[in-house]
N, C-alpha and C positions, 0 to 999 in steps of 0.2 A: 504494500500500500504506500504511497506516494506520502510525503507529511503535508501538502496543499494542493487539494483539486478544487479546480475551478471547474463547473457545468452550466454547459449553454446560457452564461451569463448574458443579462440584455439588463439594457437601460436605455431610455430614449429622454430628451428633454424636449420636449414643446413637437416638433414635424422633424427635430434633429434624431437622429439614431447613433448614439456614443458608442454603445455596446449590443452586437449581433449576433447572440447566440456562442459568444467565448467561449471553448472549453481549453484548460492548459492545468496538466500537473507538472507538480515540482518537488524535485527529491530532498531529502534535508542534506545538508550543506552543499548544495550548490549554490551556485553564483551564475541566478539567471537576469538575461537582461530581457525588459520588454520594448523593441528599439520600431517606430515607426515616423511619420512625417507631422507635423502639426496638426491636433484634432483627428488622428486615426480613432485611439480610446486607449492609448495604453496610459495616461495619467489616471482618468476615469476607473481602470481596472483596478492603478493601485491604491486610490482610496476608495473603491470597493473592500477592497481585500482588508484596507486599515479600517473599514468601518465610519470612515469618513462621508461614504455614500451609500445608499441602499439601492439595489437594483432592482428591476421591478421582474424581473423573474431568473430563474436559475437558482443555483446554490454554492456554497463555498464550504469547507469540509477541512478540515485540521486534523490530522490525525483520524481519521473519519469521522469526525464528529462534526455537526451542523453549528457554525458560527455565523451561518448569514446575517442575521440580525441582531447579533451582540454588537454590545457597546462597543468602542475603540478600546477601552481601559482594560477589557475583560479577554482582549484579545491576545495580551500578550508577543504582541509585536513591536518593535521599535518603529522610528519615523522618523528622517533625514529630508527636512524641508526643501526646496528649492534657495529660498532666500534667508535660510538656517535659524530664522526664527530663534535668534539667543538673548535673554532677558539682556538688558542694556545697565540695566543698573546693578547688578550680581559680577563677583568674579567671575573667571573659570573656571574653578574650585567648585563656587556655590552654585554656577550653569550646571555642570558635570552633576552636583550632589542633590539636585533640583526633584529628577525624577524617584529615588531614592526617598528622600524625607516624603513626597507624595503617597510611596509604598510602607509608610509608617517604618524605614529602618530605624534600628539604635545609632546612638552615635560614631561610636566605634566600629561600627558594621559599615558605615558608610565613607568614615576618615578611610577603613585600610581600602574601602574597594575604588573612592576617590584618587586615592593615590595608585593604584595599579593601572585604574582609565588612564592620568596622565602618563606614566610610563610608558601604556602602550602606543597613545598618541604621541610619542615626544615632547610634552609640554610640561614638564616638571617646573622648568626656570620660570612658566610666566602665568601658572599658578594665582596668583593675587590680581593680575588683570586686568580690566575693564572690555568688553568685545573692538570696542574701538578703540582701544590699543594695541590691536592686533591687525596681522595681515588676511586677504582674503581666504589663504590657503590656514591660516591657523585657527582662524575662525570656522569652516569646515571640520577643523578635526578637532574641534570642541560636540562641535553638534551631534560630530557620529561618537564623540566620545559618551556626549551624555548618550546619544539613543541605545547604545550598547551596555551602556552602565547596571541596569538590571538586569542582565543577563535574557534576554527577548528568542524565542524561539526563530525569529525571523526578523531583519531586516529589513525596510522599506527606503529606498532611496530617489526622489522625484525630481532627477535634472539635479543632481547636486553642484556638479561641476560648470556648467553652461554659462555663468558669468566671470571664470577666471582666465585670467591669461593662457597662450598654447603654453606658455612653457611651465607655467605652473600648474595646470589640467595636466598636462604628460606626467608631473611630480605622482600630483594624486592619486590618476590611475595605477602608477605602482604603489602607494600606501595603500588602496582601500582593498591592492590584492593581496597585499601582506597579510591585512589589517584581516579580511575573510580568512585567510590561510592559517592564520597564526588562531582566529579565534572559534573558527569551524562555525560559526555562526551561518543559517541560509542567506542568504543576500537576493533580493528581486529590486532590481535597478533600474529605472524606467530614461529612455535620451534619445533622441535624434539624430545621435550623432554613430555612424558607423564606424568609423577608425574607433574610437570611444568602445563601443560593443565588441566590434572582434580583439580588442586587443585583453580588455578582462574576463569575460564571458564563458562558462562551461557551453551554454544552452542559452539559445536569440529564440525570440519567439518574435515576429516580424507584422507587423499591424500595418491593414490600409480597410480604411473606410469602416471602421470599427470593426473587424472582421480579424482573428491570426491568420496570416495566408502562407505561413511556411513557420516552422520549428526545426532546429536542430542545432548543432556544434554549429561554432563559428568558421572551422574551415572547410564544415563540408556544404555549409550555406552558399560561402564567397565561392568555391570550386567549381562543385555542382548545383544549382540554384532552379528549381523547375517551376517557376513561374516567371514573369516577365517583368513582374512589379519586383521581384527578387533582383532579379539579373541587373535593372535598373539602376534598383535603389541603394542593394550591399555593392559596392565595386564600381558603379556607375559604370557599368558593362555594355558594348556596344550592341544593338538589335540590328541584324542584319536581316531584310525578306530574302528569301532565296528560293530554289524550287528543286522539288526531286527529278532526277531524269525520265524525259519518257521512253526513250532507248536503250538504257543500262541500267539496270537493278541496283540500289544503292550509292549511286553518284550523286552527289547535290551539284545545283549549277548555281554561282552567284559571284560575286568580286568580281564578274568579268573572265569567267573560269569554271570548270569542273575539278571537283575532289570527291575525295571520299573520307567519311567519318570515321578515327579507328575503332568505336565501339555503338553503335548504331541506338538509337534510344530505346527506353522502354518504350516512345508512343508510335504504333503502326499510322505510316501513311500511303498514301497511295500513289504510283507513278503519277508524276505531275502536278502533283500537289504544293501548294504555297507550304511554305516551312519558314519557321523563325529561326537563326542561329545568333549565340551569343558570344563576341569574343571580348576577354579585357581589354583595357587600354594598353597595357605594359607590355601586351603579348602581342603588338604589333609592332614589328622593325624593317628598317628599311635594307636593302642592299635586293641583291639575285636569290632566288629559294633555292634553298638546298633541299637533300630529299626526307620526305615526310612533311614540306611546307606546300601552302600553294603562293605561288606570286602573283602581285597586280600593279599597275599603275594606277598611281592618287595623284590629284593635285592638291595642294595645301591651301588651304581656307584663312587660315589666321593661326596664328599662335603665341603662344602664353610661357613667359619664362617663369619659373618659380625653384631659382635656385640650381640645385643639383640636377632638375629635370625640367624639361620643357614639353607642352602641352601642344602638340598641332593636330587641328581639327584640318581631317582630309575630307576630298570627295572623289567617288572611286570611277571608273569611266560610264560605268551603269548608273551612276548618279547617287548614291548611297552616299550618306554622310556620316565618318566615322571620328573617333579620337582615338589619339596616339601616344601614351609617354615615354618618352625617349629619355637618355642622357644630357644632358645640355651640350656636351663636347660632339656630341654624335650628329648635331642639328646646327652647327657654325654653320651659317650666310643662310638656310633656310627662308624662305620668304612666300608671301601671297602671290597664289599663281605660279606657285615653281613644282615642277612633277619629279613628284619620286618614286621610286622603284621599289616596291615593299611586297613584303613575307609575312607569315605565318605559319606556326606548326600548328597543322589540322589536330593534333592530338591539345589544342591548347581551345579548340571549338566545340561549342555544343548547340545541343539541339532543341529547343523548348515546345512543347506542347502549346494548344490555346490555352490560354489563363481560364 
């Protein structure tokens, strides 16, 4: 038995539909994220789950037992605000000792396990505090430090990171995997952000239109991806129309070319049939194909320098519009309107069903 099943959860607000029939369990100690686009429902799900909101049909189940309509308090879950919601006029000390004295601890029960929160968050030295004399990132790890401070069966974390710096979000993400690892605590982590997901994540559960429309590991999501809102959204993967041959059994025609798939999909189609294929950005490079690639000519659209790699948006002579990340070095003098010679390894393409 899973330690949190969600069942055909639904919630609608006014002609909106937040939540469509959800179902998603969750093993104890993992470290699931719920990652979709603005207004999918995965915030929605998770103050469901905290009690925050009640859904107008389905069920939620803890252990198997029916928590749909218990209180927050009774739930036994912790809760890592977006905007960390830390009292203003309290140390870190008395934030961290907050939820604690609410639990009628003693005192001593609370000094030693106050002092262990800030150990595990590294914040020993600033202890005495005020929230604004602190940075954003220390702030944060007051907030999980209090939500974690009673020991919570589960986790909840809504967009925690979404307002911090990239280089101090990169920080976080490895402390909150420490922070899981070291405290075996479940974690359901709710963001937008996909670099953000695969990079902490056992288990992505992938929301569009209030709906999960794919589950699983993070690298067999980004790899293999069998929806189209997948392929998009994890990897911003390119969609290619293409078609099966009506001459040779198994050939796709597309790029301006025929190939073949090394491993053919699960979804039966029929000779000549429209086919979608997905290829990454990264997985396309310029120069002559070698063998197991197919080759095309692109001309380049524009492109986008970002450091170590540059971004050009090709268009292929059948008129398909793709992206490319390349090297930076690899792409000197590059320009709009200049035709390059580009590869792919077929083993780096796939095939997606309709959505």
């Amino acid at each position: 038995m899973a330690l949190l099943e969600i069942d055909n959860l639904t919630k609608t607000y006014g002609k909106t539909t937040a939540l469509n029939g959800v179902t998603l369990s969750i093993e104890a100690g993992e470290f699931v994220t719920l990652l979709g686009p603005s207004g999918s429902g995965k915030t929605t799900l998770l103050m469901s789950m905290a009690g925050f909101t009640t859904p107008d049909k389905g069920s939620i189940r803890l252990d198997g037992k029916e928590i749909t309509h218990l209180d927050p308090e009774e739930r036994d879950f912790g809760f890592v605000f977006q905007g960390y919601a830390l009292f203003p006029h309290l140390s870190v000390r008395d934030n961290i000792a907050f939820s604690l004295n609410v639990r009628k601890w003693n005192k001593q029960r609370i000094a030693i396990r106050v002092t262990e929160m800030l150990r595990l968050v590294g914040l020993e030295a600033l202890a005495g505090r005020k929230p604004r004399e602190l940075s954003g990132g220390q702030q944060q790890r007051v907030a999980i430090a209090r939500a974690l401070a009673f020991g919570p069966r589960i986790l909840l974390l809504d967009e925690p990171l979404s307002a911090l710096d990239r280089a101090l979000r990169e920080s976080m993400q490895r402390e909150l995997t420490r922070l899981h690892r070291d405290t075996g605590v479940t974690f359901v982590y709710v963001t937008h952000d996909q670099e953000e997901a695969i990079a902490m994540s056992d288990h992505i559960a992938v929301f569009n239109l209030g709906r999960i429309v794919e589950t699983g590991p993070p690298r067999e999501l980004y790899k293999n991806p069998s929806t189209r809102f997948v392929a998009r959204f994890l990897g911003g993967n390119n969609l290619v129309s293409c078609r099966l041959s009506l001459d040779e059994g198994g050939l796709v025609e597309g790029f301006g070319t025929r190939f073949r798939l090394p491993c053919q999909s699960r979804w039966a189609y029929q000779p000549g049939a429209a086919v979608t294929v997905w290829v990454r950005p990264e997985d396309v490079r310029t120069g002559p194909a070698a063998d197991g690639e197919i080759g095309f000519m692109a001309t380049v659209v524009e492109t986008l320098f970002v450091g170590a790699l540059e971004r050009i948006v090709l268009r292929t002579a059948s008129g398909e519009q793709m992206v490319a990340t390349l090297h930076s070095d690899a792409m000197i003098g590059a320009a709009p309107g200049q035709t390059l010679q580009c590869r792919i390894k077929t083993s780096a393409i796939g095939l997606l069903p309709d959505d």
